[in-house]
N, C-alpha and C positions, 0 to 999 in steps of 0.2 A: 359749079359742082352740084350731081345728083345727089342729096343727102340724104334722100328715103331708101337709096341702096345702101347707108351706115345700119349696120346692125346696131341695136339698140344696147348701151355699154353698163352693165349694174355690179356694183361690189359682191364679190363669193359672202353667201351669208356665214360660211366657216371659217375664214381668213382673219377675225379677230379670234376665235378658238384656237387655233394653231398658233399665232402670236403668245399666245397665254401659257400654251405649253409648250413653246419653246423657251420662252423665260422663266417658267418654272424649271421646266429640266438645267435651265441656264446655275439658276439657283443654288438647286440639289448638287449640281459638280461642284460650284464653287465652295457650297459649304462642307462636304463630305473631305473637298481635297484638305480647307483647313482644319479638321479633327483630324486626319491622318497627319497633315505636317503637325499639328500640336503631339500627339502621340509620338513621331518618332522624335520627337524634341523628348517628350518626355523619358522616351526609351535610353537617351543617350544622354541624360542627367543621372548619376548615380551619386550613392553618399556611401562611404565608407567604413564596415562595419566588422563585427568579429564573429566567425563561427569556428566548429570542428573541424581539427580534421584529422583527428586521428581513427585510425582502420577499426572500427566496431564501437567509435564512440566513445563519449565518457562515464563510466559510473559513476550512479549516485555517492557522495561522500567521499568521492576523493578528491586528492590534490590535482589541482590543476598547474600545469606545467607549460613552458611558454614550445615546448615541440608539440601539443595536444591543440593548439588551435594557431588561426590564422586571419590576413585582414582579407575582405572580401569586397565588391565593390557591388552593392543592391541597387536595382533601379529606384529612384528616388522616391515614386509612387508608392513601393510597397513598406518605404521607411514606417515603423512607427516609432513614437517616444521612448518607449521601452526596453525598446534596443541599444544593446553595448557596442556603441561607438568603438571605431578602429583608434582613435585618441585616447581610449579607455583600456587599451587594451590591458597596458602595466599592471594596472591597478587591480585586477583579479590574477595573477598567477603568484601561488601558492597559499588561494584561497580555497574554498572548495565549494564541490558542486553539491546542491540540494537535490539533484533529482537527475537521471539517467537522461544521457544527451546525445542526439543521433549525430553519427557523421554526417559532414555537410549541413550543415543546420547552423543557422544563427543563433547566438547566445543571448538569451534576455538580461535584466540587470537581476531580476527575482530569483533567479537559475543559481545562484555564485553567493555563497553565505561566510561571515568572519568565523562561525563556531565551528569548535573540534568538534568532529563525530565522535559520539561514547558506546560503550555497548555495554550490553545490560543496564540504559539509564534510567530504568522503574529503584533502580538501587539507589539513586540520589534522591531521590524521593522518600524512601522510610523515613519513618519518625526515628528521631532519634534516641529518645528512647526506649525503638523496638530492636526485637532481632528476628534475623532470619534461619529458619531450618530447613535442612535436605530431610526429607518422608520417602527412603524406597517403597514403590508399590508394584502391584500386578496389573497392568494397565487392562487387561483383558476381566477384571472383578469391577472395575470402576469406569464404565462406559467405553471403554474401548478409545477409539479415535474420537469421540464423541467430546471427552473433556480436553479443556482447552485452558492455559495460560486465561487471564480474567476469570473465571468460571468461582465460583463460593460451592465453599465444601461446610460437612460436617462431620467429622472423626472421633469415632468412636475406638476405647482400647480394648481387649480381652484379655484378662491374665489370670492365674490358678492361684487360690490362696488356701492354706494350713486348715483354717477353721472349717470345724465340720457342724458345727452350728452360728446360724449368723443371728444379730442382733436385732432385733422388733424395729430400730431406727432406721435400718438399713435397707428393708422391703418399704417402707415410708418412702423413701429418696426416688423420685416418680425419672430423673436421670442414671440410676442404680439398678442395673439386671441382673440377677443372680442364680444360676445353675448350678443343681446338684447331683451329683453322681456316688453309687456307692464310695468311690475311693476318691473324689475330688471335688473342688466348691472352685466353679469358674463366676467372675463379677466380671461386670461389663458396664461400663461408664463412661459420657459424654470427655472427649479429652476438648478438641474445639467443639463449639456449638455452629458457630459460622464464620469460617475464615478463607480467605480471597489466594486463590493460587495465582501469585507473582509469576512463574515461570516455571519451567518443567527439564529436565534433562533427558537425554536419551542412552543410549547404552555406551557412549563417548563421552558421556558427562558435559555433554555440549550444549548451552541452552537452544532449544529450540523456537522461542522468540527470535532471537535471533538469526539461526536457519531459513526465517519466515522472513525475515528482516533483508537478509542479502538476495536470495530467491526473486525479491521482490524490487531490487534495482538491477538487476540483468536485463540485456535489453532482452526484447520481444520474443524475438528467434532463440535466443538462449535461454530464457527463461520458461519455453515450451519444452523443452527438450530437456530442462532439469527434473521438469517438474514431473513430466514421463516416466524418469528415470526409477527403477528400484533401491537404487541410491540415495536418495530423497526419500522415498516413502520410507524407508530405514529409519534415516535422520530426523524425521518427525516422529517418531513412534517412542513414547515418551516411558520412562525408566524409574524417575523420583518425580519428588515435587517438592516446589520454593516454594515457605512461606511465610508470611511475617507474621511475627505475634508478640504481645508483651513479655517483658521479665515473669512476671508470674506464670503465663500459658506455656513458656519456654524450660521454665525451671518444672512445672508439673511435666511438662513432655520426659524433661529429663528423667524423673522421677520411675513413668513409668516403663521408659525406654531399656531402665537398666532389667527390669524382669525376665527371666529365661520363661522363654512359652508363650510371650506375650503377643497377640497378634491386631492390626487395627483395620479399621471396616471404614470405608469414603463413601458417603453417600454423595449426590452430586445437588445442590438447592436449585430453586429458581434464577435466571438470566436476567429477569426483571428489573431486577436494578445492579447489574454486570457488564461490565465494560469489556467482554471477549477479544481477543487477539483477533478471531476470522474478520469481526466486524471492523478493527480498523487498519485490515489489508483489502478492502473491495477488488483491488488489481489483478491480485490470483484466483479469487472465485469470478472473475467476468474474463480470466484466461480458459480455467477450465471450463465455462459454459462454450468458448470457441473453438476449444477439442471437440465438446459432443457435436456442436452443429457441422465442423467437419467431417466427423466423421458419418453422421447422418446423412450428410450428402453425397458419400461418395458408395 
């Protein structure tokens, strides 16, 4: 055999590169397919649990009833501890719900509380040895929409009295204002110096804490459309005012309350150290900032 006619025979120097990426790509299938079979493994593990499902959901504070929700089957993944198990289910119906609950939605265990809802309960709170009084006012002399349920006042009375000369002691009293007129002598005298408006009424004698209160567990959609509404802005627009005060502030109100012609003056104090109604609804002033931005947009 001629052997110098064999072409000379040498390994492709890319033949171990191609090896490498064929085993890599080998690799990448094999591991991709196993995250896909563990995923639909996991997709088809579910734990069974309890949501809504009643049409517009549950309101805040009320009873929950075994037609108002149901067992659902979640992928296992998205379980967490928190959640009201479908074995659980018993044990919250005719408990109530603490907070407004969308349809379809899973119920947490924090969601579902043993206590009655109360209304007006700043009322179980008075001392007890205070009381409370209804103050008709002009909402329109005393800030308008501006005061609010929290808010500290200072009221002052105005009444006409007989004497056509007052007493040296009396211009002294640096709380004692005294007005004279050929034919009248009006005083004017601190009744509170600083006291706290518990709550307010409107011209249904409805507390409007409250108004503020249920406004604010409707759900989203509905509670945009209340809040719209001239029907609302009605029902907040406040008529008297609750407040508490001692036997003695109570008995002087009395006092001066029975005068014919007697009229009183609300100034409204610092917030500074005031606990306001607005401040512990945040919900419906970041609903109304999402009216202006819609409407701004369109």
């Amino acid at each position: 055999m001629d052997l110098s006619s064999v072409k000379s025979v040498t390994p492709n120097k890319h033949l171990f590169k191609k090896i490498i990426a064929v085993m890599l790509s080998l690799v990448v299938i094999v591991v991709s397919f196993i995250i896909i079979d563990n995923s639909n493994k996991d997709s088809r593990e579910t734990i069974e649990v309890v949501r809504v499902r009643q049409n517009g959901g549950i309101q805040a504070n009320s009873v929950i009833t075994e037609k108002q929700i149901e067992k659902y089957n979640l992928i296992k993944k998205e379980y967490t501890s928190d959640m009201l198990l479908a074995e659980d289910m018993s044990s919250i119906i005719g408990k109530y719900s603490k907070n407004y609950m969308r349809d379809k939605t899973v119920i947490y265990k924090d969601e579902v509380g043993d206590e009655i809802p109360v209304k007006n309960e700043w009322l179980y709170k008075v001392n007890e040895k205070n009381e409370v009084i209804t103050l008709p006012y002009d909402y329109l002399k005393c800030g308008g929409d501006i005061l609010m349920p929290g808010d500290r006042v200072r009221i002052r009375v105005s009444y006409e009295v007989e004497e056509t000369t007052v007493p040296q002691e009396s211009y002294d009293n640096p709380n004692l204002v005294i007005t004279q007129t050929q034919d009248k002598t009006i005083k004017t005298e601190i009744l509170f110096d600083d006291i706290v408006i518990k709550d307010m009424l409107n011209s249904n004698s409805h507390s409007i804490y409250e108004v503020y209160k249920e406004v604010s567990r409707l759900s989203e959609d509905k509670r945009e459309s209340v809040m719209k509404s001239d029907e609302f802005l009605k029902n907040i627009q406040p008529k008297a005012l609750m407040l508490e005060g001692t036997m003695q502030q109570i008995n002087n109100f009395a006092k001066y309350n029975g005068f014919e012609g007697k009229s009183f003056l609300i100034t409204i104090l610092s917030r500074k150290d005031s606990n306001v109604i607005g401040n512990q609804l945040p919900t419906l002033q970041s609903e109304v900032e999402k009216w202006i931005e819609k409407e701004n947009q369109q």
